[in-house]
N, CA, C and O atoms as CSV, one atom per row, in Angstrom:
chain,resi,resn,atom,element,x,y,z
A,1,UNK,N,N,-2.529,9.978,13.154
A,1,UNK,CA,C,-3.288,9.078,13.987
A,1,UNK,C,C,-2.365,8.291,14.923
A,1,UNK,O,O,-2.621,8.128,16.116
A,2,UNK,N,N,-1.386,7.863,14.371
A,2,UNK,CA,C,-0.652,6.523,15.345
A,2,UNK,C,C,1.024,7.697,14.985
A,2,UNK,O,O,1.979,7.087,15.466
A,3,UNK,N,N,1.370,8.675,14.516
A,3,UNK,CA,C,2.395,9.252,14.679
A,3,UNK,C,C,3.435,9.820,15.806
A,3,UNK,O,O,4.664,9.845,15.865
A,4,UNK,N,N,2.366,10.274,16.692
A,4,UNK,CA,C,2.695,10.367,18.186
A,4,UNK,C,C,2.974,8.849,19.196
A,4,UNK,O,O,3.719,8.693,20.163
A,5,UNK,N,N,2.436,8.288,18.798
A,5,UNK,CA,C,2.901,7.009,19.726
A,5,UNK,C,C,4.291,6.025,19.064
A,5,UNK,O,O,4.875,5.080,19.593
A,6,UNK,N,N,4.532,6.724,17.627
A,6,UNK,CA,C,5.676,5.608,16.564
A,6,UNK,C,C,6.873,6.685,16.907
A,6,UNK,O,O,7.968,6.132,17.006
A,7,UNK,N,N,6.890,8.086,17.106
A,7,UNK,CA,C,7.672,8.862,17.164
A,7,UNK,C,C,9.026,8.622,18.515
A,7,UNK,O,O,8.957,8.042,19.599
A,8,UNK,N,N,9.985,9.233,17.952
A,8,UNK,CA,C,11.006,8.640,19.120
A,8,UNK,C,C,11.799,9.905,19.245
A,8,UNK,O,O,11.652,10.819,18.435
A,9,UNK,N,N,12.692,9.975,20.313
A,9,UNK,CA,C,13.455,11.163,20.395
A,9,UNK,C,C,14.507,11.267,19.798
A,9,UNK,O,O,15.271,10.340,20.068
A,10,UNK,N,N,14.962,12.105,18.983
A,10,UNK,CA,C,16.628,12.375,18.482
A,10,UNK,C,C,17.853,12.295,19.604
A,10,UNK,O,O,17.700,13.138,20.487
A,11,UNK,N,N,18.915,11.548,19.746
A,11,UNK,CA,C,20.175,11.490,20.602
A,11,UNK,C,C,21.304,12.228,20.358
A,11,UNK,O,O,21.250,13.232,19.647
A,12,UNK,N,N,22.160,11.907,20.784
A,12,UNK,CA,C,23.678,12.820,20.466
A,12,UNK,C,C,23.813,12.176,19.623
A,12,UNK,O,O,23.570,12.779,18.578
A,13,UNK,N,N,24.129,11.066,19.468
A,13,UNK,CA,C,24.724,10.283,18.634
A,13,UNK,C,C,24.303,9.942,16.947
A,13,UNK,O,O,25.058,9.599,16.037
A,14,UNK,N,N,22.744,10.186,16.918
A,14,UNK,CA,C,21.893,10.410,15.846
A,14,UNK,C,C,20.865,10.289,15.775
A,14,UNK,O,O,20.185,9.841,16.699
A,15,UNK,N,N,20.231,10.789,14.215
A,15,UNK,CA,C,18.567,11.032,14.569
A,15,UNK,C,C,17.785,9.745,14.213
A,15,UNK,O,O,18.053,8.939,13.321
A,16,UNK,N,N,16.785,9.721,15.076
A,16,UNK,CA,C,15.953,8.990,15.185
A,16,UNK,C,C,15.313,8.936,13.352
A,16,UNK,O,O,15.525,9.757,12.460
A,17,UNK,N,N,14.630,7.853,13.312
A,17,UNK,CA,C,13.635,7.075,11.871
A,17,UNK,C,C,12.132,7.988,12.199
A,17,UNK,O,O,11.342,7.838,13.131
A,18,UNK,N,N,12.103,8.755,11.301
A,18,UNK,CA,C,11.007,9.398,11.439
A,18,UNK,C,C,9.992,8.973,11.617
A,18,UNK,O,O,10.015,7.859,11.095
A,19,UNK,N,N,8.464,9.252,12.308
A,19,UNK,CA,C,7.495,8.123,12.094
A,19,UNK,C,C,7.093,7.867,10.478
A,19,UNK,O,O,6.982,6.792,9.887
A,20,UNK,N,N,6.974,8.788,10.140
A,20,UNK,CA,C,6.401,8.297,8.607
A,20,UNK,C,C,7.128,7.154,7.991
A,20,UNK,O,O,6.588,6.100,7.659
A,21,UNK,N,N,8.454,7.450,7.855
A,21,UNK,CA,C,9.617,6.683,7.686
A,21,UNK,C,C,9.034,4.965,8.304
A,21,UNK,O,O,8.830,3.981,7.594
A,22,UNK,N,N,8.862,5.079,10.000
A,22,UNK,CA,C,8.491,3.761,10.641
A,22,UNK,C,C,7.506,3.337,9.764
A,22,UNK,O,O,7.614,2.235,9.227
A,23,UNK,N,N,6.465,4.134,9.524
A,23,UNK,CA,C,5.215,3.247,9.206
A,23,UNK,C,C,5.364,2.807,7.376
A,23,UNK,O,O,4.785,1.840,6.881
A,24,UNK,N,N,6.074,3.563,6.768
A,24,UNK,CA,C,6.059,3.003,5.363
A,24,UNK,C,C,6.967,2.103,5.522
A,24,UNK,O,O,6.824,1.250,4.646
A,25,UNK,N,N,7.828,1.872,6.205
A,25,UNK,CA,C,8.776,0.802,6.430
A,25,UNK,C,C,7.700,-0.417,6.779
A,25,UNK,O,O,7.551,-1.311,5.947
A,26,UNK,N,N,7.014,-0.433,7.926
A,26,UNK,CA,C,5.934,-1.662,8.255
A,26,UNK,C,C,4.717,-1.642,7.086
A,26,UNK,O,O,4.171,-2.738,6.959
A,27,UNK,N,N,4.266,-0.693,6.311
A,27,UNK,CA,C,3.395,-1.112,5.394
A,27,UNK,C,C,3.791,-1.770,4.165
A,27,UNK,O,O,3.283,-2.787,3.693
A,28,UNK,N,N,4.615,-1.182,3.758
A,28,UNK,CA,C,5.630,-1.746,2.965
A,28,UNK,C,C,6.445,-3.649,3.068
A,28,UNK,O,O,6.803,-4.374,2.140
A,29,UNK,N,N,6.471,-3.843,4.241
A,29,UNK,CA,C,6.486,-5.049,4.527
A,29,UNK,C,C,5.227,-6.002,4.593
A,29,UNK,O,O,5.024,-7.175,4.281
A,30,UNK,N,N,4.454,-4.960,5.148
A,30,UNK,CA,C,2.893,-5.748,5.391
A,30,UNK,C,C,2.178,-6.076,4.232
A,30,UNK,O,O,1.385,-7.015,4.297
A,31,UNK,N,N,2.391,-5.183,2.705
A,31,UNK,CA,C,1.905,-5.007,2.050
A,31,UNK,C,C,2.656,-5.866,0.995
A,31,UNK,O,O,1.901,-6.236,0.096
A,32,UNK,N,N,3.949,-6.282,0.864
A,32,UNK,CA,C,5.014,-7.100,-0.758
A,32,UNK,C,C,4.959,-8.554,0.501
A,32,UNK,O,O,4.624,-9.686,0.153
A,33,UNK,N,N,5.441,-8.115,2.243
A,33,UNK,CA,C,6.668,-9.490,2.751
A,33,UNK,C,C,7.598,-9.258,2.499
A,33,UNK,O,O,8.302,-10.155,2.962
A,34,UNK,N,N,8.480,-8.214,1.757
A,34,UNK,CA,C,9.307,-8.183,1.425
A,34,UNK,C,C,10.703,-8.640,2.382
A,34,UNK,O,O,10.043,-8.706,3.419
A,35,UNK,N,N,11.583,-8.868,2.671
A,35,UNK,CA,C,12.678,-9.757,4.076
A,35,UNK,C,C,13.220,-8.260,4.524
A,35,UNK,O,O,13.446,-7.213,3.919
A,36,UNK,N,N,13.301,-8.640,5.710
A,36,UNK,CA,C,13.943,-7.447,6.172
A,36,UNK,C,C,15.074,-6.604,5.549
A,36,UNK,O,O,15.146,-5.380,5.434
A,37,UNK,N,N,16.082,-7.728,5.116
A,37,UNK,CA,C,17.248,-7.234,4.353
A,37,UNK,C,C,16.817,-6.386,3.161
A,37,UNK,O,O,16.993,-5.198,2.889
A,38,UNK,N,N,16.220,-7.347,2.565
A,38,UNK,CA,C,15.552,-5.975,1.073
A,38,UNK,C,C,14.874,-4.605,1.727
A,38,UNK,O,O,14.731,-3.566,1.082
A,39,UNK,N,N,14.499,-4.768,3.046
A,39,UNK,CA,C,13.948,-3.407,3.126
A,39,UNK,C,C,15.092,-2.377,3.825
A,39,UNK,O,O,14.967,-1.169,3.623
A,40,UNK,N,N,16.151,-2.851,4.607
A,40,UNK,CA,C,17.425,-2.941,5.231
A,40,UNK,C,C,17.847,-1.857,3.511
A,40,UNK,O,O,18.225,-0.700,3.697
A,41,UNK,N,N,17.773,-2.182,2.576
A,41,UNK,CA,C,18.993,-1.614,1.689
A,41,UNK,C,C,18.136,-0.491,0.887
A,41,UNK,O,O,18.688,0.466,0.344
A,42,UNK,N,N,16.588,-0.724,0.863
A,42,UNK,CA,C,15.300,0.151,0.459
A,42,UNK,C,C,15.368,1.287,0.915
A,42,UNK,O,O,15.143,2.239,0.168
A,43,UNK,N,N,15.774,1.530,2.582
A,43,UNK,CA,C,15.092,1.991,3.295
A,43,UNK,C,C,16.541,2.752,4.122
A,43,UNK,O,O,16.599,3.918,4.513
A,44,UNK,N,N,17.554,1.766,4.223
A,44,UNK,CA,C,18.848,2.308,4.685
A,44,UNK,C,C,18.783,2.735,6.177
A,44,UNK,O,O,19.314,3.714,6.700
A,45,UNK,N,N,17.678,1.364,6.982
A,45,UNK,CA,C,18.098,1.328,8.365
A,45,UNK,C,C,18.260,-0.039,8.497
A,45,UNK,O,O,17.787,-0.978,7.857
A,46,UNK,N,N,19.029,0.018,9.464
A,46,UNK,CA,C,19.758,-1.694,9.626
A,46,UNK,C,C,18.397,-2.596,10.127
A,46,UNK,O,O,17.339,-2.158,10.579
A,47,UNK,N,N,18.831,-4.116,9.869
A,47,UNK,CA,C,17.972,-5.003,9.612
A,47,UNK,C,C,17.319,-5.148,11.301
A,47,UNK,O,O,16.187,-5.513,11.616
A,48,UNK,N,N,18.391,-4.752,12.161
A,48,UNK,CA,C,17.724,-4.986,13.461
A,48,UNK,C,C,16.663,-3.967,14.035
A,48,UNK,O,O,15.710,-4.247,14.762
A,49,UNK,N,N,17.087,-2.528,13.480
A,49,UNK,CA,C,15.994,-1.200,14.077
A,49,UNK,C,C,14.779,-2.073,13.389
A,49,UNK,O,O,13.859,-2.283,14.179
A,50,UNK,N,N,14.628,-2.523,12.309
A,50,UNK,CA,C,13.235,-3.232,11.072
A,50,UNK,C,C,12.445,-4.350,11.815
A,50,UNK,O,O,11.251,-4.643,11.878
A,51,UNK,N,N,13.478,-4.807,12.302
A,51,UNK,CA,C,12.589,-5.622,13.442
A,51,UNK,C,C,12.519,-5.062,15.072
A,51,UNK,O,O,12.210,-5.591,16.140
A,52,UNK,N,N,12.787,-4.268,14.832
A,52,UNK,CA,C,11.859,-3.669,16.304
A,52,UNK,C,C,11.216,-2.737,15.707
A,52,UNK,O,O,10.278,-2.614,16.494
A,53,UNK,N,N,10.951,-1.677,14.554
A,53,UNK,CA,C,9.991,-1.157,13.987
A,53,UNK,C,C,8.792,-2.037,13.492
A,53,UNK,O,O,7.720,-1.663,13.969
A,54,UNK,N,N,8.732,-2.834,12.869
A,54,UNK,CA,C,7.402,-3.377,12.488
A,54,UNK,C,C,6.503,-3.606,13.815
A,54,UNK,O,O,5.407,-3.070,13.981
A,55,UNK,N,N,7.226,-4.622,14.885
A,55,UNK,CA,C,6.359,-5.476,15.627
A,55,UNK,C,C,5.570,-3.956,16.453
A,55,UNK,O,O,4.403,-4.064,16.832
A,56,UNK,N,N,6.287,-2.689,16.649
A,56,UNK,CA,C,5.872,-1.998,17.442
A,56,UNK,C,C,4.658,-0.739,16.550
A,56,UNK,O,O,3.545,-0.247,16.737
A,57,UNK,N,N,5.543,-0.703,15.753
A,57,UNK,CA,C,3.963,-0.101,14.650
A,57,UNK,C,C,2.970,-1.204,14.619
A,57,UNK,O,O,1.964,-0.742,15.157
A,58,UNK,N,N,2.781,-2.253,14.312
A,58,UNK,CA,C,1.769,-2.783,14.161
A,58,UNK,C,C,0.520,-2.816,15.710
A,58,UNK,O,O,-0.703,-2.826,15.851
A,59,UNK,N,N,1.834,-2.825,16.684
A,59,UNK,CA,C,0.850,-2.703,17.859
A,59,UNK,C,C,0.395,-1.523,17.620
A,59,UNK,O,O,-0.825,-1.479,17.776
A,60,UNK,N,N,0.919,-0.423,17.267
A,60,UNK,CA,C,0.418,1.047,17.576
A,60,UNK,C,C,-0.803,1.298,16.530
A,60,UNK,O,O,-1.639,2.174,16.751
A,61,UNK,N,N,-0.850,0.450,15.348
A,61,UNK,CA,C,-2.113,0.698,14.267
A,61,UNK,C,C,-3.043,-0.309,14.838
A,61,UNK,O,O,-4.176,0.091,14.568
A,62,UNK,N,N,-3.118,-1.632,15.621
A,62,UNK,CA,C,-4.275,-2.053,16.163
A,62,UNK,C,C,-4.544,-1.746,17.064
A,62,UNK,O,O,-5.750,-1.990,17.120
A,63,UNK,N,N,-4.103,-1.119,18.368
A,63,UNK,CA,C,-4.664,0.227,19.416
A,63,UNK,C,C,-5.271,1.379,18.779
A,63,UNK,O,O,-6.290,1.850,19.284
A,64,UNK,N,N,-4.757,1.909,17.702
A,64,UNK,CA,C,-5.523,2.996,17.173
A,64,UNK,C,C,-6.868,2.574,16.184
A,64,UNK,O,O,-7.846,3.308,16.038
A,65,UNK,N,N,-6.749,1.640,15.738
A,65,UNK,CA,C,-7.969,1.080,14.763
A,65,UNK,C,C,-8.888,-0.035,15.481
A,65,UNK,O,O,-9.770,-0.739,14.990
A,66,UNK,N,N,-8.478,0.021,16.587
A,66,UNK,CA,C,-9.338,-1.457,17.485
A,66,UNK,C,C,-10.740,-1.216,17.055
A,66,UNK,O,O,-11.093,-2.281,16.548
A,67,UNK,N,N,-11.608,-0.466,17.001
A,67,UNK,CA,C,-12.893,-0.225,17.173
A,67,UNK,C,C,-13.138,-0.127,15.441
A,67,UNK,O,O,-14.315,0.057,15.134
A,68,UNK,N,N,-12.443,-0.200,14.625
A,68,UNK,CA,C,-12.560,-0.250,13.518
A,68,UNK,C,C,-11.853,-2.094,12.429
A,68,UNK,O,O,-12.266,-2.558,11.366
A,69,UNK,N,N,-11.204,-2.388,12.970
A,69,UNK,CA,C,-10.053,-3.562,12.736
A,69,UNK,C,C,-10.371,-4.662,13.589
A,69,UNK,O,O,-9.489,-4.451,14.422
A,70,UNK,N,N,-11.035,-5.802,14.066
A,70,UNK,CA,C,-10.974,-6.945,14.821
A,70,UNK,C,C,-9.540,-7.974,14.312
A,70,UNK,O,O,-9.525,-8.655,13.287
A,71,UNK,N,N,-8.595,-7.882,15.147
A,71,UNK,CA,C,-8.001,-9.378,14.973
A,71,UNK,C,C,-8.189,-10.269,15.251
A,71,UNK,O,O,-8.719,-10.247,16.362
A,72,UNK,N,N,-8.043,-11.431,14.796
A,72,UNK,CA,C,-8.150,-12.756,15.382
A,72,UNK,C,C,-6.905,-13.866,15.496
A,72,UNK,O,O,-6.473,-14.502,14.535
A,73,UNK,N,N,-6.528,-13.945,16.556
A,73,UNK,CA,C,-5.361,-14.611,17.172
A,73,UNK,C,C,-5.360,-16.083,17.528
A,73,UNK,O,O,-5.496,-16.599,18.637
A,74,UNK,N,N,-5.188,-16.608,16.420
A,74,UNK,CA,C,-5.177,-17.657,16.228
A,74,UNK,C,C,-4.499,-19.326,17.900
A,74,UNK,O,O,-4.508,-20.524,17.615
């Protein structure tokens, strides 16, 4: 559903965080809170890719679930 839009390209330098990988990484947070760092050593991508993975999966699961999911933004 949201795999094609979380997916990223592989570089020379190395491979990209798979989407599945992205999204159990953000459910997994969404789901304990767990701190980035605990998921940083869980998960064995650095604490900074974790924070640009969550904020951008989460956009990509409320574009795909809008018509199913209402947020409310306080």
């Amino acid at each position: 559903m949201v795999g094609s839009s979380i997916a990223k390209t592989n570089t020379k330098f190395r491979d990209s965080v798979k989407p599945e990988t992205r999204l159990i990484i953000t459910l997994r947070f969404l789901a304990s809170g767990d701190p980035y760092t605990s998921l940083m050593y869980t998960f064995k991508v650095s604490k900074q890719l974790i924070s640009e993975i969550v904020p951008e999966v989460c956009r990509c699961l409320n574009e795909a679930l809008s018509d199913y999911i209402k947020v409310s933004y306080f």
